[in-house]
PyMOL Python script that loads the backbone (N, CA, C, O; Angstrom):
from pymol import cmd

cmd.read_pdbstr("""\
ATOM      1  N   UNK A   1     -10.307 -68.455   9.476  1.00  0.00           N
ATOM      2  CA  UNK A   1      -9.534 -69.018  10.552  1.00  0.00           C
ATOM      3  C   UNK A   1      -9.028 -70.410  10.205  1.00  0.00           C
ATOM      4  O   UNK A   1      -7.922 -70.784  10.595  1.00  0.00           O
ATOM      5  N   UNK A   2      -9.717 -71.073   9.578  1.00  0.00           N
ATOM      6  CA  UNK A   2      -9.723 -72.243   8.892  1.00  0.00           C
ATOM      7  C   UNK A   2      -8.157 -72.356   8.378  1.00  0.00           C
ATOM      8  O   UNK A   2      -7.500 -73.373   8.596  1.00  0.00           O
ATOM      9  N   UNK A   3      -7.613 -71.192   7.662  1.00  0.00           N
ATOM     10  CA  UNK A   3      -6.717 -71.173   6.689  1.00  0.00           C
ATOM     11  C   UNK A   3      -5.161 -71.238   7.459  1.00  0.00           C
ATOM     12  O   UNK A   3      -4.125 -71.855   7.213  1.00  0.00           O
ATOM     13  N   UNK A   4      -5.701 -69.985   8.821  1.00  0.00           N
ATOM     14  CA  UNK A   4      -4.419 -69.830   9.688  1.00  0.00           C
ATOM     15  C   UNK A   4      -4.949 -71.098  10.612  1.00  0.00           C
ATOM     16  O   UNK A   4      -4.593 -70.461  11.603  1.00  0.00           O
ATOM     17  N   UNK A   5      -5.298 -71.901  10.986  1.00  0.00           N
ATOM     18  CA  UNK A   5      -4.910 -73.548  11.753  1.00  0.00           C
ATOM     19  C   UNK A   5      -3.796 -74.344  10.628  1.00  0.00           C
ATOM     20  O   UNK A   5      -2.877 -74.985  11.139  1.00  0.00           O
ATOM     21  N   UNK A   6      -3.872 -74.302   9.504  1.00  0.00           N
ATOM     22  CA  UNK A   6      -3.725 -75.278   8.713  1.00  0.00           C
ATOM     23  C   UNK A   6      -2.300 -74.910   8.366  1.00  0.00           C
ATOM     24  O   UNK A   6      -1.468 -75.790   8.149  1.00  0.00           O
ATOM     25  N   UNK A   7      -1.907 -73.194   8.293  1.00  0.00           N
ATOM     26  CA  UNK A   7      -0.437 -72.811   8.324  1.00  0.00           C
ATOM     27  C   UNK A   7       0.230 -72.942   9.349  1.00  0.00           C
ATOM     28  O   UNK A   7       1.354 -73.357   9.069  1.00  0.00           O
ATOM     29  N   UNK A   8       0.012 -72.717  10.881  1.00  0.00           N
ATOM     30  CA  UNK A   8       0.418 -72.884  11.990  1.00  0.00           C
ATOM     31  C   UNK A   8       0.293 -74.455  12.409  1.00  0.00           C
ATOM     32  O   UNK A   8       0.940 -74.840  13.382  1.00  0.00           O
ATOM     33  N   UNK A   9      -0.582 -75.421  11.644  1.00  0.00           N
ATOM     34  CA  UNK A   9      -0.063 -76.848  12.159  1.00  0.00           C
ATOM     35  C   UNK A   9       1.275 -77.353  10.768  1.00  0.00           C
ATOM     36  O   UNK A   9       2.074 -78.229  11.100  1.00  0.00           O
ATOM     37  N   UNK A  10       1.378 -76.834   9.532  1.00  0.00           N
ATOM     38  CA  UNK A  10       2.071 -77.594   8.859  1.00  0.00           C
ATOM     39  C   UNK A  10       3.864 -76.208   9.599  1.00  0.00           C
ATOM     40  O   UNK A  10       4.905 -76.712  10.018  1.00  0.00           O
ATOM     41  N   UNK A  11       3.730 -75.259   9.553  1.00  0.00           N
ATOM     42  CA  UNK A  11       4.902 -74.615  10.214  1.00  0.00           C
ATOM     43  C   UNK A  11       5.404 -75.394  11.801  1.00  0.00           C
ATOM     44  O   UNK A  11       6.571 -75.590  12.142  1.00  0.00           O
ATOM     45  N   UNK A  12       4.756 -75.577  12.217  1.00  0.00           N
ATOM     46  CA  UNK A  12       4.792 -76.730  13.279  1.00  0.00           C
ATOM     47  C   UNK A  12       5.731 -77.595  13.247  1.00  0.00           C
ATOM     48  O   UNK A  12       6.822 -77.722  13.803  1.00  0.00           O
ATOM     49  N   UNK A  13       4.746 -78.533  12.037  1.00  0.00           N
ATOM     50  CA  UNK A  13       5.277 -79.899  11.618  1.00  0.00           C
ATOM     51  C   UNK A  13       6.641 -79.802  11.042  1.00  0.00           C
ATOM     52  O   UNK A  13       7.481 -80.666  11.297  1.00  0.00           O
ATOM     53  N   UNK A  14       6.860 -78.941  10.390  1.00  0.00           N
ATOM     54  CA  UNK A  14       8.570 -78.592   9.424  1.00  0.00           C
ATOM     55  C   UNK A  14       9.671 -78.089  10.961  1.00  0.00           C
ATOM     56  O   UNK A  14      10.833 -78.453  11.136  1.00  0.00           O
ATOM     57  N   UNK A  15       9.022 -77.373  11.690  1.00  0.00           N
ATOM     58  CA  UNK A  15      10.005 -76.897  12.863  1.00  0.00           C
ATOM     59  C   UNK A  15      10.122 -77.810  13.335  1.00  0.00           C
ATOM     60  O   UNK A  15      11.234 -77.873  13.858  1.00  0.00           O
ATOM     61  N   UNK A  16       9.250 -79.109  13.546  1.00  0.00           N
ATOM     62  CA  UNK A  16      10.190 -80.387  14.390  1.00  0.00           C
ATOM     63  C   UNK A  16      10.318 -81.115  13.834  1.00  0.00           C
ATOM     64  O   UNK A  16      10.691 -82.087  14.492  1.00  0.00           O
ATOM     65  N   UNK A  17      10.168 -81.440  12.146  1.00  0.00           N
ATOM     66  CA  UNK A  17      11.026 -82.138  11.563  1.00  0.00           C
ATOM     67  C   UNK A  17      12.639 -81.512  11.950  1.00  0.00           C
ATOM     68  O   UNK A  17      13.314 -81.994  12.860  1.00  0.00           O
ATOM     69  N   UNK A  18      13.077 -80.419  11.125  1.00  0.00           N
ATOM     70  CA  UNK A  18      14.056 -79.734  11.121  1.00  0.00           C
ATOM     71  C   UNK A  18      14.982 -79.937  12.258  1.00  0.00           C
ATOM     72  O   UNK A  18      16.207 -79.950  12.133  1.00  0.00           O
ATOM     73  N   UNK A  19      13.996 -80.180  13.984  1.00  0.00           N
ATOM     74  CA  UNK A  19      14.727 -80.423  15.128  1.00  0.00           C
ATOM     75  C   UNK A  19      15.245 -81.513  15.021  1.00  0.00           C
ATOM     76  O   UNK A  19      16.450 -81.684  15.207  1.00  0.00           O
ATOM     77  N   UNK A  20      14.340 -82.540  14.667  1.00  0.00           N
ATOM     78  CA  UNK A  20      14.682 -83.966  14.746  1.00  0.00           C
ATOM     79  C   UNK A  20      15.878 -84.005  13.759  1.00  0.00           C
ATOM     80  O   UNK A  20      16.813 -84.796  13.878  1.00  0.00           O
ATOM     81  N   UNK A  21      15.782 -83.221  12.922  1.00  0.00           N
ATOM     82  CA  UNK A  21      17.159 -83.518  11.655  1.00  0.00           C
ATOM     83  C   UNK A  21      18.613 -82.792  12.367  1.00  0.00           C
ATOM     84  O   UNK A  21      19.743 -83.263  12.503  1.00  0.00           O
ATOM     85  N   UNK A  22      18.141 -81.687  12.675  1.00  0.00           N
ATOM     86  CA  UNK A  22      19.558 -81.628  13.760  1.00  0.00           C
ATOM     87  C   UNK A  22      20.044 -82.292  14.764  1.00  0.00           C
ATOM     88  O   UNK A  22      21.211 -82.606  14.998  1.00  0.00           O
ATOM     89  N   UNK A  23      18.907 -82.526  15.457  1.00  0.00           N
ATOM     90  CA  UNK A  23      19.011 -83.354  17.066  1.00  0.00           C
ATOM     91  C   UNK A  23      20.046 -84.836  16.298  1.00  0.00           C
ATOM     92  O   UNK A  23      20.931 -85.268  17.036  1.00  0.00           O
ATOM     93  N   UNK A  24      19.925 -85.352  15.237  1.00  0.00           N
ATOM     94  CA  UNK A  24      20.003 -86.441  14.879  1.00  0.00           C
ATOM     95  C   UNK A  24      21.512 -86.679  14.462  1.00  0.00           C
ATOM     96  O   UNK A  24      22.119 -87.749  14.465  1.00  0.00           O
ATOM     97  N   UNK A  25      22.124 -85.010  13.984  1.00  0.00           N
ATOM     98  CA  UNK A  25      23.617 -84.853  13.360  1.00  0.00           C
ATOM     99  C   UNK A  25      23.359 -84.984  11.497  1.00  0.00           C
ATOM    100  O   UNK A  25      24.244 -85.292  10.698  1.00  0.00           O
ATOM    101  N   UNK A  26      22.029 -84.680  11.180  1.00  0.00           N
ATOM    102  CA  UNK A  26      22.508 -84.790   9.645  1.00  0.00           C
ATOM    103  C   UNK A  26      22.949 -83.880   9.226  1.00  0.00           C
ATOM    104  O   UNK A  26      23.362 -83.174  10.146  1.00  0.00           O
ATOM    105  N   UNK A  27      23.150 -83.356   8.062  1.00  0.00           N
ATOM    106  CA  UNK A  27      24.124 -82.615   7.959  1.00  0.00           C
ATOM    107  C   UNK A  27      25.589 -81.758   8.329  1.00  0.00           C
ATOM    108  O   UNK A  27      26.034 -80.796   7.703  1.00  0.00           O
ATOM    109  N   UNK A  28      26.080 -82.301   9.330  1.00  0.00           N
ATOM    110  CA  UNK A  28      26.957 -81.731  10.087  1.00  0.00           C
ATOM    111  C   UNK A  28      28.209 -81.672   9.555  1.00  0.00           C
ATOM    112  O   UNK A  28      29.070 -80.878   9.932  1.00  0.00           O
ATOM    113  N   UNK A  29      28.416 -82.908   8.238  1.00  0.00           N
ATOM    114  CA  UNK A  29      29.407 -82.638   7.904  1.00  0.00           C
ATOM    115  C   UNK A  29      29.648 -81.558   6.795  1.00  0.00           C
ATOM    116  O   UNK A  29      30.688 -80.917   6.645  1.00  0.00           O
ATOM    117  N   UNK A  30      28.376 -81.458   5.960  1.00  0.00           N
ATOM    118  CA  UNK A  30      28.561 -80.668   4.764  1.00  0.00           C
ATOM    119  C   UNK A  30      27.680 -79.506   4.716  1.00  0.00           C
ATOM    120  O   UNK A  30      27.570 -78.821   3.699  1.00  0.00           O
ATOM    121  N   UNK A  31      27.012 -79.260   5.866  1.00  0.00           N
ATOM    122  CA  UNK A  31      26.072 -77.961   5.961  1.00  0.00           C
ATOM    123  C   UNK A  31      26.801 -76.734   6.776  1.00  0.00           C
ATOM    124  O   UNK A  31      26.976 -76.731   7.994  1.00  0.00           O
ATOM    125  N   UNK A  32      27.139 -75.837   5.994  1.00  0.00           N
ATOM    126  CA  UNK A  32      28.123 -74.446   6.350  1.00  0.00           C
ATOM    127  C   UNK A  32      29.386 -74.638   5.298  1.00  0.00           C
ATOM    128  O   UNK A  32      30.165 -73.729   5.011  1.00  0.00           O
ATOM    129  N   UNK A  33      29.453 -76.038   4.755  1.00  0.00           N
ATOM    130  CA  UNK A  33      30.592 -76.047   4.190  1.00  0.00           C
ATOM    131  C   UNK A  33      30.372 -75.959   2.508  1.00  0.00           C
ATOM    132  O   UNK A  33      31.249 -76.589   1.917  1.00  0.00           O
ATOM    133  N   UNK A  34      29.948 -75.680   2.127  1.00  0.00           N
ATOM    134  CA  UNK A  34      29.170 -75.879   0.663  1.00  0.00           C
ATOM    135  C   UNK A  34      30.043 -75.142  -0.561  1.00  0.00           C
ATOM    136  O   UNK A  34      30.190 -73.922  -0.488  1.00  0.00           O
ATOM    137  N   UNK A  35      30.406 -75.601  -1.264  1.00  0.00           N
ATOM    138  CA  UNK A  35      31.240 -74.498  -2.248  1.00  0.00           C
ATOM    139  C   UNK A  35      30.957 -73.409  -2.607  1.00  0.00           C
ATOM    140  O   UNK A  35      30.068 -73.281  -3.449  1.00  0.00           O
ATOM    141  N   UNK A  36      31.652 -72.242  -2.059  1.00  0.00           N
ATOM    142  CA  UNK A  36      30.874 -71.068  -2.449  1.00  0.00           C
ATOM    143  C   UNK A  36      30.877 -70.160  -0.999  1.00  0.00           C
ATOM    144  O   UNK A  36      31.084 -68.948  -1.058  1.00  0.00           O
ATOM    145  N   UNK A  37      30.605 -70.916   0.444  1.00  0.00           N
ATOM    146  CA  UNK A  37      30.668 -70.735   1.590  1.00  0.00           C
ATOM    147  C   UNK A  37      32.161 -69.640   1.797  1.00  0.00           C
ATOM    148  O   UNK A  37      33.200 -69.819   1.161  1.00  0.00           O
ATOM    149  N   UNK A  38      32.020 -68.886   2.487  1.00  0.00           N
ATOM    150  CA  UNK A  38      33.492 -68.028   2.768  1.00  0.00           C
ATOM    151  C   UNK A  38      33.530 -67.986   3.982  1.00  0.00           C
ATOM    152  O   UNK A  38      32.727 -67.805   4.897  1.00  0.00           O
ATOM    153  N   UNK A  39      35.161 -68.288   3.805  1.00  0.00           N
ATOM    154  CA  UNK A  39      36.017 -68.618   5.267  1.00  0.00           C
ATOM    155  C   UNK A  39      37.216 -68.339   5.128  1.00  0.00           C
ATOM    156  O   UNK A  39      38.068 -68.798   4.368  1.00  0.00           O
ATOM    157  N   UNK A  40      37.272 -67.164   6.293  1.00  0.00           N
ATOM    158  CA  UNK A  40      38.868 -66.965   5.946  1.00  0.00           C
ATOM    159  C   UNK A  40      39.179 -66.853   7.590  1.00  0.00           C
ATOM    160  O   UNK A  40      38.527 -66.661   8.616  1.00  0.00           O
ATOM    161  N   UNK A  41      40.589 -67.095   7.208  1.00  0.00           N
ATOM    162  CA  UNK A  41      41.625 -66.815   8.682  1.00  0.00           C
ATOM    163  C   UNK A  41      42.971 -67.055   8.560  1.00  0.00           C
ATOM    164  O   UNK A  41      43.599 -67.846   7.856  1.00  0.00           O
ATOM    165  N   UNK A  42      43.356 -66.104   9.496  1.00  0.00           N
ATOM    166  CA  UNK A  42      44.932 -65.785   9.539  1.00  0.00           C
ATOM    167  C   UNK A  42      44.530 -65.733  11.326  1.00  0.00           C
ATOM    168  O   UNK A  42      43.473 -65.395  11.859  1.00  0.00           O
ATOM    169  N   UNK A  43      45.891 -66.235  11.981  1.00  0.00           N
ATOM    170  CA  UNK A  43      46.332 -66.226  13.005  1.00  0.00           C
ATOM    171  C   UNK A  43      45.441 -66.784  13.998  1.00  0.00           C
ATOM    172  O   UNK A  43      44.695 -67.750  13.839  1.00  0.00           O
ATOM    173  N   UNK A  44      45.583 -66.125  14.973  1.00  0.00           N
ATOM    174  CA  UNK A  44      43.939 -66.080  15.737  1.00  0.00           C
ATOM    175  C   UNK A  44      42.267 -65.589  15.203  1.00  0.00           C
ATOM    176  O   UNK A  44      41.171 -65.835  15.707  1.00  0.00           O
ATOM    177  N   UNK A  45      42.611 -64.890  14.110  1.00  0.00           N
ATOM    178  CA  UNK A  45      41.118 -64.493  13.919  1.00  0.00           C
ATOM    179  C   UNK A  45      40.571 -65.429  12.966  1.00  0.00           C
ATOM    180  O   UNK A  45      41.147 -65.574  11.887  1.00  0.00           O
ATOM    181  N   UNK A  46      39.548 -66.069  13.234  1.00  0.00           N
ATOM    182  CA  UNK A  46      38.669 -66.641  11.775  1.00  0.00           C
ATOM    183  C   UNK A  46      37.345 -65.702  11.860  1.00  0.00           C
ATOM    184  O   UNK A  46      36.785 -64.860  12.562  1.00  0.00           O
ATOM    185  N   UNK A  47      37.211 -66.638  10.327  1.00  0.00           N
ATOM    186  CA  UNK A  47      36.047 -65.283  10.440  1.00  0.00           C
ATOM    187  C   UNK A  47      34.966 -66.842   9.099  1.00  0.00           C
ATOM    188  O   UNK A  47      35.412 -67.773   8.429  1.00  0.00           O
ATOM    189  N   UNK A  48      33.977 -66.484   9.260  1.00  0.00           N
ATOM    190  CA  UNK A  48      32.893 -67.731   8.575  1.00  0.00           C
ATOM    191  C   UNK A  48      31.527 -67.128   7.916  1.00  0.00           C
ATOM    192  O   UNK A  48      30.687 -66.732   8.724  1.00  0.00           O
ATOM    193  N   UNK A  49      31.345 -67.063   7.083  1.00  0.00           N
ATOM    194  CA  UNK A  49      29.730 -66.879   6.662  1.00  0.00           C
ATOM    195  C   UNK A  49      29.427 -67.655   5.468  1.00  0.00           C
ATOM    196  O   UNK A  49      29.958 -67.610   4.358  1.00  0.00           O
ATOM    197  N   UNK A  50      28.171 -68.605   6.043  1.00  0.00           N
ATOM    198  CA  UNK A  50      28.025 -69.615   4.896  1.00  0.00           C
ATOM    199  C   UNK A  50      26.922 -69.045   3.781  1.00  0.00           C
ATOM    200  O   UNK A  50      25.720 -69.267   3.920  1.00  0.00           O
ATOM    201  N   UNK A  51      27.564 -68.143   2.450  1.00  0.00           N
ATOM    202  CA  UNK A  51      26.402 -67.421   2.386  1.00  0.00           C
ATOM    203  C   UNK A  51      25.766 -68.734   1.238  1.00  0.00           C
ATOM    204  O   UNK A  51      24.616 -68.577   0.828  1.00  0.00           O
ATOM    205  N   UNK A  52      26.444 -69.801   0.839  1.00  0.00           N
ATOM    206  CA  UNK A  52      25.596 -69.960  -0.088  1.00  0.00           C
ATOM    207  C   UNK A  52      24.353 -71.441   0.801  1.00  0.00           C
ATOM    208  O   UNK A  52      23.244 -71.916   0.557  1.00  0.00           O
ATOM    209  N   UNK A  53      24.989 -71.556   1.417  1.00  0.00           N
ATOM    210  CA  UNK A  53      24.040 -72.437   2.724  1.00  0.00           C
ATOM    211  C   UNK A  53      22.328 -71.442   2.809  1.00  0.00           C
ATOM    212  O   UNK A  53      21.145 -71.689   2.575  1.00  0.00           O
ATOM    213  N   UNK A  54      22.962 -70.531   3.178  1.00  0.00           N
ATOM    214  CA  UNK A  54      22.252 -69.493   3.266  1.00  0.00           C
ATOM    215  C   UNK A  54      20.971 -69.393   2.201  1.00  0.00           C
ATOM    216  O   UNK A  54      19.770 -69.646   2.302  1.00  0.00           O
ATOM    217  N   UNK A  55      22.039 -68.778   0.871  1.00  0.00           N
ATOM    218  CA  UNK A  55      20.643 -69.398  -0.344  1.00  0.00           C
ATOM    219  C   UNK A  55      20.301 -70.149  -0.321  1.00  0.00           C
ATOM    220  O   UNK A  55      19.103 -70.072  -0.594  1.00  0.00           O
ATOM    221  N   UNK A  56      20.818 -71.727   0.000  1.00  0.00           N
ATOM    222  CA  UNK A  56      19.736 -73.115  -0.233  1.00  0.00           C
ATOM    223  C   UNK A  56      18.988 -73.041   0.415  1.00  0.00           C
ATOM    224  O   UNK A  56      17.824 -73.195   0.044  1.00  0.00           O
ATOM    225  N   UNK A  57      19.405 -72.697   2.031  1.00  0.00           N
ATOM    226  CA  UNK A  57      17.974 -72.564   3.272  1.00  0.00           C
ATOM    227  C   UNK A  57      16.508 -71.553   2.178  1.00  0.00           C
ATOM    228  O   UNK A  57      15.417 -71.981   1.801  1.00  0.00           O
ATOM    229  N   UNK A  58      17.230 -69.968   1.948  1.00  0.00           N
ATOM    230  CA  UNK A  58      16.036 -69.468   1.384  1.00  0.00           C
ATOM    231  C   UNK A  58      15.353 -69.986   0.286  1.00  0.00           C
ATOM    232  O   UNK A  58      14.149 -69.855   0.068  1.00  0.00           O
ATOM    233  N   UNK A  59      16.401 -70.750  -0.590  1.00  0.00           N
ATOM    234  CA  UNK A  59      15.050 -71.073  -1.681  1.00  0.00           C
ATOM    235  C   UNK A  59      14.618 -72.167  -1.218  1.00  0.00           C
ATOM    236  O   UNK A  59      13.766 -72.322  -2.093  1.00  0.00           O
ATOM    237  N   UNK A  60      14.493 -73.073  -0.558  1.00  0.00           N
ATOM    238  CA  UNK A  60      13.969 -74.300   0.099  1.00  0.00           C
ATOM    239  C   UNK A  60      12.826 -73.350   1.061  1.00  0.00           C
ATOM    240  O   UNK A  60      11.644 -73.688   0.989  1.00  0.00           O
ATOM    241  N   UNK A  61      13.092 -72.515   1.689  1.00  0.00           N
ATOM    242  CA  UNK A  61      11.555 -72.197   2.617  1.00  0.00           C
ATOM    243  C   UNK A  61      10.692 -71.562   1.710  1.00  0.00           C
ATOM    244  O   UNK A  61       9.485 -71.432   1.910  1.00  0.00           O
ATOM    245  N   UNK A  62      11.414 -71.085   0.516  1.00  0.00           N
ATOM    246  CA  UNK A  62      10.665 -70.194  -0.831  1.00  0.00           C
ATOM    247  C   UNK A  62       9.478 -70.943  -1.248  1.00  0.00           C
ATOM    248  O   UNK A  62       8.286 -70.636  -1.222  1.00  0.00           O
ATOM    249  N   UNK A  63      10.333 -72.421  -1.797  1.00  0.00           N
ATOM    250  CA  UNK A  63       9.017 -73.256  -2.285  1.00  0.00           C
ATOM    251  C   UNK A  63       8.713 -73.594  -1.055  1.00  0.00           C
ATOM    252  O   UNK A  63       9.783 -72.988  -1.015  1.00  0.00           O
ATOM    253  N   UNK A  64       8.478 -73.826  -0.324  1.00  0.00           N
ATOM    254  CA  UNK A  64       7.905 -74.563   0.869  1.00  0.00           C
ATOM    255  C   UNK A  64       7.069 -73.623   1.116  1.00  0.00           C
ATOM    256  O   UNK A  64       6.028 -74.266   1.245  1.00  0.00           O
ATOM    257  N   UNK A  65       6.732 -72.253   1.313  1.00  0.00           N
ATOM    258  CA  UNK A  65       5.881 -71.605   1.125  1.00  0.00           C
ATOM    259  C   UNK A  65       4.919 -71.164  -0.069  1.00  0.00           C
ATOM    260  O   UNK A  65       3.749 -70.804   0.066  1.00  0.00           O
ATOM    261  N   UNK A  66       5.708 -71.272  -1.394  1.00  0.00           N
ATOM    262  CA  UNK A  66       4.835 -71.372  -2.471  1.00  0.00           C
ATOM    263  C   UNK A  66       3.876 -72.134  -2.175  1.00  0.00           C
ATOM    264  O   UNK A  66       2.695 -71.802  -2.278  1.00  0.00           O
ATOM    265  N   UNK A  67       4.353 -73.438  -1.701  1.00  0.00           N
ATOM    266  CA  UNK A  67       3.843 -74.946  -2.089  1.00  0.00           C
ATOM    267  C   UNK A  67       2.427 -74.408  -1.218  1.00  0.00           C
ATOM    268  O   UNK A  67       1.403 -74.345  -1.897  1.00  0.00           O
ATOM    269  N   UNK A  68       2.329 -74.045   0.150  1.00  0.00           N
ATOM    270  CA  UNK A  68       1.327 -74.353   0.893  1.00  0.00           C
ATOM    271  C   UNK A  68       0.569 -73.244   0.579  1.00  0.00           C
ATOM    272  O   UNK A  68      -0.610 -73.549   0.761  1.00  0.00           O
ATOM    273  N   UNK A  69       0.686 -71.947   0.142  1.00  0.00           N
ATOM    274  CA  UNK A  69      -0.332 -70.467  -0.421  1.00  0.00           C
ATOM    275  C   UNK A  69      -1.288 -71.254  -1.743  1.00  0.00           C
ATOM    276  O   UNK A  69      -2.485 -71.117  -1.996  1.00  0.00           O
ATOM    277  N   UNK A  70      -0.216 -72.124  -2.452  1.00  0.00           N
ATOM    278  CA  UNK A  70      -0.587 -72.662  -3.599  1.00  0.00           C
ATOM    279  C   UNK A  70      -2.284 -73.492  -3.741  1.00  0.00           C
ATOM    280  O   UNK A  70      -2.637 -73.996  -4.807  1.00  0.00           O
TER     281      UNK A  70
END
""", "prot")
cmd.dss("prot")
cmd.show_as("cartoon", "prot")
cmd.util.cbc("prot")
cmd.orient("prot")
């Protein structure tokens, strides 16, 4: 039990860092926009998926979970 307190207080701690980093506006200018990100539009329709945002988020929670199993 020991093991699950110690994952559920540091998952905690990263979910309100993370708030505080949004609440705050960092990244706003260059997060979704990243080279590599696809965006297209014609007329009225856009259309957005930031996939490589996407990979940085996963390999950033990757090690961040290595780090704490470790």
């Amino acid at each position: 039990m020991n093991d699950l307190g110690k994952l559920l207080v540091v998952v905690g701690l990263f979910i309100a860092a993370m708030g505080a980093l949004i609440w705050s506006g960092f990244g706003r200018g260059w997060l979704g926009r990243l080279p590599g990100d696809i965006h297209y539009s014609k007329g009225d329709f856009s259309f957005h998926f930031p996939i490589v945002t996407c990979l940085l988020f996963s390999l950033i929670l990757t090690l961040i979970m290595w780090l704490i199993r470790r």
